[in-house]
C-alpha positions as CSV (number, residue, x, y, z in Angstrom):
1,X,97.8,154.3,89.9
2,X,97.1,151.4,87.5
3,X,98.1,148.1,87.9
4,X,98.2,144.3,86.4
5,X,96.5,142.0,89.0
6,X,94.9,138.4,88.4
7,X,91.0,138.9,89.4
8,X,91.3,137.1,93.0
9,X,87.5,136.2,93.1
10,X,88.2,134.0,90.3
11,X,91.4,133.0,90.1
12,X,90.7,130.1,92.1
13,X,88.1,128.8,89.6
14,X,90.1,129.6,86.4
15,X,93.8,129.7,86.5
16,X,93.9,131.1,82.8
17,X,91.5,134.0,83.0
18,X,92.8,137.3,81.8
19,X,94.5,140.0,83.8
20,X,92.1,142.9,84.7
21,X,93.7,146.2,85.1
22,X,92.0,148.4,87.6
23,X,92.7,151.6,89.5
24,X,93.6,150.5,93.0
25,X,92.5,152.4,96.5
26,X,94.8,154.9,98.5
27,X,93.5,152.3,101.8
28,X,94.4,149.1,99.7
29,X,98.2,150.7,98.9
30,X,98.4,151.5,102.0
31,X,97.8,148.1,103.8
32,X,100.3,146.7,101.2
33,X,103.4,148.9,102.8
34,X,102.7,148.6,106.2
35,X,104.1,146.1,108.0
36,X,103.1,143.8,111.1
37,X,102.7,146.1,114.0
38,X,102.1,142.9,116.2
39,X,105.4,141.7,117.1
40,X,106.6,145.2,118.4
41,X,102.5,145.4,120.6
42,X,103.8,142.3,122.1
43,X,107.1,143.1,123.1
44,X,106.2,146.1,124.7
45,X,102.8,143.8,127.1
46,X,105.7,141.5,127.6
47,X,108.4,144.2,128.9
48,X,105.8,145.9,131.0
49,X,104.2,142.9,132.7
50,X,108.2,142.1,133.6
51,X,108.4,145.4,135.6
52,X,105.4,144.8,137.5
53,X,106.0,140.8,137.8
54,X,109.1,141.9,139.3
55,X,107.5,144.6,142.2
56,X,104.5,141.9,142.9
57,X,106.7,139.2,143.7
58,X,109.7,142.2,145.1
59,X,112.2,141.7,143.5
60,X,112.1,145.7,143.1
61,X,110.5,148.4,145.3
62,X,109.3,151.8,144.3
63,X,107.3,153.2,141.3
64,X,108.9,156.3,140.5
65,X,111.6,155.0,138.0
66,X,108.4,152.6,136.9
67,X,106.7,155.7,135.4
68,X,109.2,156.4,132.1
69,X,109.7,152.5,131.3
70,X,105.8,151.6,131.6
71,X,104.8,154.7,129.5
72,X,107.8,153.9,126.8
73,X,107.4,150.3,126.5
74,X,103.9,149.0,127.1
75,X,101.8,152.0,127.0
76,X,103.4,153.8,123.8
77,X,104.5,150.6,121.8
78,X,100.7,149.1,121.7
79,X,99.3,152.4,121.4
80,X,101.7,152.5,117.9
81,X,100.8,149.1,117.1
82,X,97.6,149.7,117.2
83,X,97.2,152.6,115.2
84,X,99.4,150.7,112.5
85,X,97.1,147.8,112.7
86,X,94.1,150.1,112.0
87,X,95.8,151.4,109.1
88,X,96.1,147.7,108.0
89,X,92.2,147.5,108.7
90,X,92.6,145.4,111.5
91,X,89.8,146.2,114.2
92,X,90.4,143.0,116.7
93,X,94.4,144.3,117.2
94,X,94.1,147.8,116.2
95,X,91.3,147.6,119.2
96,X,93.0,145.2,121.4
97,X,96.8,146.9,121.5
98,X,94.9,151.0,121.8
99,X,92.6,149.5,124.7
100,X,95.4,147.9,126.5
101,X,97.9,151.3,125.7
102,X,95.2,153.1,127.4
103,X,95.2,151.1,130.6
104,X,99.2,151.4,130.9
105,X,98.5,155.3,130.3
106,X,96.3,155.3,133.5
107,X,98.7,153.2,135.4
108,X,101.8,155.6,135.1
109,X,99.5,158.6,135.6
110,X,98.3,157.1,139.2
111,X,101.5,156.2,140.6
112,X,102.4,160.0,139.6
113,X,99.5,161.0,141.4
114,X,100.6,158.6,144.1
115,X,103.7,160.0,144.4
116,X,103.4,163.4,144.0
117,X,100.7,164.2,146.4
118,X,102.5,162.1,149.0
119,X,101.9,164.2,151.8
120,X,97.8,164.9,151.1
121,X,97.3,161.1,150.8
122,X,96.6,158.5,153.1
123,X,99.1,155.9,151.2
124,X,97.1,152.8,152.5
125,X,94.0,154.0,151.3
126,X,94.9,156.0,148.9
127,X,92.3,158.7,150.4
128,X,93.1,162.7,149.9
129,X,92.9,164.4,153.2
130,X,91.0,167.1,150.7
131,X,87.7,166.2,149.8
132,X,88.5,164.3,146.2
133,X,87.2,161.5,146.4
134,X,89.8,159.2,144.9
135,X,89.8,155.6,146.6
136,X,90.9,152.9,145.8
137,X,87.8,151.4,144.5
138,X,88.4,153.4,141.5
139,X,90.9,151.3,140.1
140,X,88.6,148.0,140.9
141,X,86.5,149.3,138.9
142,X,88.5,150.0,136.0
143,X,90.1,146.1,136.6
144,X,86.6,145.3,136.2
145,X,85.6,147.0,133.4
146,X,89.1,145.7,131.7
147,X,88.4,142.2,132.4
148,X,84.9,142.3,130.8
149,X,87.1,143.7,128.1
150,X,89.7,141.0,128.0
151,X,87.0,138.3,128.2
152,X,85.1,139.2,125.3
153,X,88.3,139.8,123.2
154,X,89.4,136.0,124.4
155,X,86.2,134.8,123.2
156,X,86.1,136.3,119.8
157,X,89.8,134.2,119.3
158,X,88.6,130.9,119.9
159,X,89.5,128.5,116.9
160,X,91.2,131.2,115.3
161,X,94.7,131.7,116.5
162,X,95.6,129.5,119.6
163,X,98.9,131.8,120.3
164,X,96.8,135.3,120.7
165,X,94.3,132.7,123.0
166,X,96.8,132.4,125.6
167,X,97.6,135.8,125.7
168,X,94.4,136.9,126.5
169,X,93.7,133.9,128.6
170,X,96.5,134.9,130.7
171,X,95.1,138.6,130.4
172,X,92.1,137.2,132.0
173,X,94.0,135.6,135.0
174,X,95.8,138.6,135.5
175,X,92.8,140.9,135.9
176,X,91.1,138.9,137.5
177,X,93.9,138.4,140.2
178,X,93.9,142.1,140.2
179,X,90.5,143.1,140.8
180,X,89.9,140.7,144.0
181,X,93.3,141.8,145.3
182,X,91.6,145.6,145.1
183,X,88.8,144.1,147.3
184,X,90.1,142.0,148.9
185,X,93.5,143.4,150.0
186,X,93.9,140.8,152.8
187,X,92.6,137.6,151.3
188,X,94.0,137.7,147.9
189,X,97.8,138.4,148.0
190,X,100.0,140.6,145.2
191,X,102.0,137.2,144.0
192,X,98.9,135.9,142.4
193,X,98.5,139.0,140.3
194,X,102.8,138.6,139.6
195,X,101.6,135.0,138.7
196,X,99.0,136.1,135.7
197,X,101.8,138.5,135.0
198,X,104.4,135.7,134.3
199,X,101.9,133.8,132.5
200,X,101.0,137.2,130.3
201,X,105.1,137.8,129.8
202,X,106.1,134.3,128.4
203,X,102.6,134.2,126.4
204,X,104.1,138.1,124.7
205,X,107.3,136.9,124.4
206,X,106.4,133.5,122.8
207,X,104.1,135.2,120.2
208,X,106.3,137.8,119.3
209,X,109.6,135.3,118.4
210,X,106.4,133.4,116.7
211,X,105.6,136.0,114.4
212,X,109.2,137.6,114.1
């Protein structure tokens, strides 16, 4: 496909330098018609830390009817967003929104494991009467290893977009939160998770009316 474009390595230098017609990439047409993938990543994180605010701080009980909404809205909107972002060639979001889809993924698939073996679980500490061995340390672990995550993708945003900052800031907060209520079931109580929660839900919201 060929196509009049003004050189944009020079452009800035000399304003009356001749077009150059060139053959453009499939990738580089391709970025051009896709469009912002963020606003509809955020809404989802916002929607689905809403749900979970709302059991922390119990306002709502039971995860059953959790299951459809947290796979729908968080899990499956920032998986699409970030597949549209790596279309767009966009590592740091195509990254951040699949990383985070993944962790929503897990979520819906334990509390269906939760639920539906019931009977051959100790609910407290989530320990099969058969020999699994599924604790609950697993999931400290993974709050562990998704912290780490959030961290390093909060460092690689400072200076550059103080909006996405906050977001992971609050990410931070809310993993953090997490992973000491894990080990520390007693000590650290589930409103302090629904806090980072809050934090992460008004941080989504306000980005994606930012960028909408």
């Amino acid at each position: 496909i060929l196509t009049m474009r003004f050189d944009s390595n020079n452009n800035n230098h000399n304003r009356d330098a001749p077009r150059r017609i060139y053959k453009e990439r499939p990738d580089d047409l391709v970025r051009l018609h896709v469009a912002e993938p963020a606003p509809l990543g955020l809404f989802g994180l916002a929607m689905g830390c809403l749900l979970l605010l709302c059991v922390d701080f119990q306002f709502t009980s039971g995860k059953l009817l959790l299951i459809p909404w947290i796979f729908l809205l968080p899990a499956f909107l920032q998986f699409v967003a970030g597949i549209f972002d790596f279309i767009r060639h966009n590592v740091f979001g195509g990254t951040a929104f699949i990383g985070y889809s993944v962790f929503w993924f897990g979520l819906c698939w334990m509390y269906y494991i939760e639920i539906a073996y019931r009977d051959e679980m100790d609910v407290d500490s989530l320990i099969p009467k058969e020999p699994a061995h599924f604790t609950r340390m697993h999931t400290g672990v993974i709050s562990i290893g998704y912290l780490l995550f959030s961290v390093i993708l909060t460092i690689t945003t400072l200076g550059i977009n103080r909006t996405l900052f906050y977001i992971l800031l609050s990410i931070d907060f809310a993993f953090l939160f997490l992973t000491l209520h894990i080990f520390q079931h007693e000590a650290i109580p589930a409103w302090l998770v629904g806090l980072g929660l809050v934090f992460i839900f008004l941080t989504s919201l306000y980005g994606f009316l930012a960028i909408l």
